[in-house]
N, C-alpha and C positions, 0 to 999 in steps of 0.2 A: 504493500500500500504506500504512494506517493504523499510525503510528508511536510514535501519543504520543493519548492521549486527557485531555481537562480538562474537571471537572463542576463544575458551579455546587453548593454543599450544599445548603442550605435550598431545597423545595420541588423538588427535581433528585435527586439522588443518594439523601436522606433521606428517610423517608416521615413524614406530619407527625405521628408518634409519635416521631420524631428516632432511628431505627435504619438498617439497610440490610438489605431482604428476602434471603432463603436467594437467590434465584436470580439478584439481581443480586451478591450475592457471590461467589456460584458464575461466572459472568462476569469478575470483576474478575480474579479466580484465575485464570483459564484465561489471561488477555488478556497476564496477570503472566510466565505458563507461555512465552508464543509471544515476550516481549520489549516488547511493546509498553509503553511508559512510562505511567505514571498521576498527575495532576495535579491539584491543585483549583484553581477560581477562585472564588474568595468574598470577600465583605466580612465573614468572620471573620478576627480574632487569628490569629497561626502556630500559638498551643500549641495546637492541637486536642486530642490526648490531651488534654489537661486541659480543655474545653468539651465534648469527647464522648469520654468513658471506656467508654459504651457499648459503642463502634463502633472499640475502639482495636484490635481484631486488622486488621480492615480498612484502618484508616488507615497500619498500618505497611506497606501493599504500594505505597504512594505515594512518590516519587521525589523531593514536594518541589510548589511550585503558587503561585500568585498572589494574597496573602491584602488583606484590606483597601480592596478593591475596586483591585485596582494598587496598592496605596502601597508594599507589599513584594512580593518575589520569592523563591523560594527552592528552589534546588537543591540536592537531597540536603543537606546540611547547611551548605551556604554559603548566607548570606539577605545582599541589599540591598535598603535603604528610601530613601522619595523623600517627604520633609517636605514638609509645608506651610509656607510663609513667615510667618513669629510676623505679621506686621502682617496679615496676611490673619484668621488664627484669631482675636488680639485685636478684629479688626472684625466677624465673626460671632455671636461675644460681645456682644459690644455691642446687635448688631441681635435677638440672641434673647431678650437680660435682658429688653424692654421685656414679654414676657410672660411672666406671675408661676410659672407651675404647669409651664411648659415645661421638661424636663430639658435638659441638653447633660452628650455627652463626650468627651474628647478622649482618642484612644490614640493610645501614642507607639511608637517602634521599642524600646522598652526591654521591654515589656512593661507599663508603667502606663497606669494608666487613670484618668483626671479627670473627675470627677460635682460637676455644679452641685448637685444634692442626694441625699443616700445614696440606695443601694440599698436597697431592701425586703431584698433577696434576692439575694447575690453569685453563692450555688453558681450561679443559674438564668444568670449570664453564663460560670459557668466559670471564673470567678475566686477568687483568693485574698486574704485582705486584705491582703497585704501589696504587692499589685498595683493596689491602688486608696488614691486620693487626693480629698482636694479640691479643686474647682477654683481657690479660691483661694491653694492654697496652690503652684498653677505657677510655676515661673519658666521651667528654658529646656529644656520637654518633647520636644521636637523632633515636632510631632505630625504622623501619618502619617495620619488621619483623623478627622474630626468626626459626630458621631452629635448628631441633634435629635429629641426625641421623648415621648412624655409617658407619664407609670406607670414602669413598669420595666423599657418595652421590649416586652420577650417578653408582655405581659398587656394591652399598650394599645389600647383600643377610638379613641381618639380623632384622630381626623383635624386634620391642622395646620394653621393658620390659612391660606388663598390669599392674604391681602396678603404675612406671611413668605416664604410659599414663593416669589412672586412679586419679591418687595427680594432675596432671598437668589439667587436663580438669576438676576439681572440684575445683580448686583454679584461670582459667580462668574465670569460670562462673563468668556474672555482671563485668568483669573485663574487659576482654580482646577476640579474636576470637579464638576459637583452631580449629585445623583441621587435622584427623590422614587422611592421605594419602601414595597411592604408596604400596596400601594391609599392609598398616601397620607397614611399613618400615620407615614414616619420618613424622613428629609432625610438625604443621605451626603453627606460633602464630603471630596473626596482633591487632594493636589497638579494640578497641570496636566498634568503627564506622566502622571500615573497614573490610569487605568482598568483595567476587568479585559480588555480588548482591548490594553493596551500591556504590560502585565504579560505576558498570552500571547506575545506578538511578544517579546519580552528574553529568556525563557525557549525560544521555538522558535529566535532566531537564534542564542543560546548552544548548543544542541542540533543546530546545520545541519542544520536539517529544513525541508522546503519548505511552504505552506502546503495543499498537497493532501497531506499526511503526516501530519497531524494534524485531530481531530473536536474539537468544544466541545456543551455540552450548557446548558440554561438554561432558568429558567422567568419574570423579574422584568426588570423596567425596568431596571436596571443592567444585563443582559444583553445588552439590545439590540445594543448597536454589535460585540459579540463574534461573536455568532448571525449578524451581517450580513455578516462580513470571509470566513467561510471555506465554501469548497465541499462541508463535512460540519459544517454547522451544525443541532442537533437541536434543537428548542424541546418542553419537557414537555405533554404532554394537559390540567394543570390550569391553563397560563400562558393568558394571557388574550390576546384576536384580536390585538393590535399585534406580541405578544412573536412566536407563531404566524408572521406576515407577515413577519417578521423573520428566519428563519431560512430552509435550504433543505428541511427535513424537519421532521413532527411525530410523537412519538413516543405512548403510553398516556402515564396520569397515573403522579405518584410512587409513588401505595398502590397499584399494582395494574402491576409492574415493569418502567414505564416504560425504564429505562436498560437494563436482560435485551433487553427485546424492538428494543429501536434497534441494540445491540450487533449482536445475533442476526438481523436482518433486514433492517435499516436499512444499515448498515454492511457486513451478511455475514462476519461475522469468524466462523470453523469454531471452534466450543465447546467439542468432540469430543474 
């Protein structure tokens, strides 16, 4: 019996108009209705309501979830986070300066967030300025993940250099978590314990629930090792053949009510 279910956002849960369809809402309500727990796993920030204000009647049916790809945890209103070690972050620094136009940022468990160069556009992170800094002006941020990427993120066409991506994921190894995302437009780097698969696990053994008592859902290379561990693992319609391979089911895409119909059929959870 399904006890606890966790959605990846972006590309999963969200349809890429950044809302959540009548029918998978309709779903989440009912699942809310029967007990079952609801979770997110993302490499978003905790304050959702303030990154999607949209979708915040939704987000208040959630119990709490594993934000920052694993760095933090947080049930119902207790969160723990899992830093990155300062010489680690100061070394990634180092290896990203050497390219001029490259952004880096670092967010901390505080909520701030450090930009090697302003934002175009804070609301588009869901940010407030008093939640962003410069990155020179860090001393001891405690940072729970590293974001590498170019524009402003959310608008970037541009694909990261493979010598980078390649020095960066050979100097994570035994260190740190990397993870190239978003086709290869944007590098995550989270402590060593922390993945959105270790984040699940802290959160299911805090909850004594077995791994067949809980589903995960995913569409992104981050997902991977999530989609792999559990016996109600869903990978989204729009994720690409690796993600697919990855998990033990595929559901429709996000625009057309991918999480509804996995719920609904996948799963077998009565709607009713």
């Amino acid at each position: 019996m399904i006890k606890a279910l966790f959605f990846d956002l972006d590309g999963t849960l969200l349809t890429s108009n950044k809302i959540i369809s009548d029918k998978t809402k309709m779903s989440l309500i009912k699942c809310k209705e029967k007990g079952i727990k609801l979770f997110v796993a993302t490499a978003r920030f905790p304050l959702l309501n303030q990154s999607l204000p949209q979708i915040e009647d939704v987000l208040n049916l959630f119990d709490g979830g594993s934000f920052y790809n694993g760095g933090c945890i947080k049930i119902n209103e207790k969160m723990e986070c899992f830093p990155i070690p300062n010489d680690i972050v100061k070394k990634i620094i180092e290896y990203t300066y050497v390219y001029d136009n490259l952004n880096i940022a670092l967010q901390s468990e505080n909520e701030l967030h450090a930009f090697r160069f302003p934002l175009k556009n804070i609301n588009a992170w869901g940010l407030i300025s008093e939640q962003v800094i410069a990155l020179n002006q860090v001393k001891n941020l405690n940072t729970v993940k590293i974001l590498i990427f170019y524009e402003n993120l959310v608008d970037s066409k541009i694909i990261i250099d493979e010598k980078l991506v390649t020095l960066l994921k050979k100097y994570c190894a035994g260190k740190a978590q990397f993870s190239l995302t978003d086709k290869g437009k944007v590098i995550q780097i989270t402590a060593k314990s922390a993945d959105k698969l270790s984040g699940i696990e802290k959160i299911r053994k805090k909850l004594k629930l077995k791994k067949d008592e809980i589903a995960v859902f995913g569409d992104d290379f981050n997902d991977i090792e999530m989609l792999s561990a559990y016996k109600y693992s869903v990978a989204m319609g729009n994720a690409e053949k690796e993600i697919k391979d990855s998990a033990e089911y595929v559901t429709l895409d996000n625009n057309n009510d991918g999480i509804h119909y996995a719920i609904k059929n996948i799963l077998k959870i009565i709607l009713e």
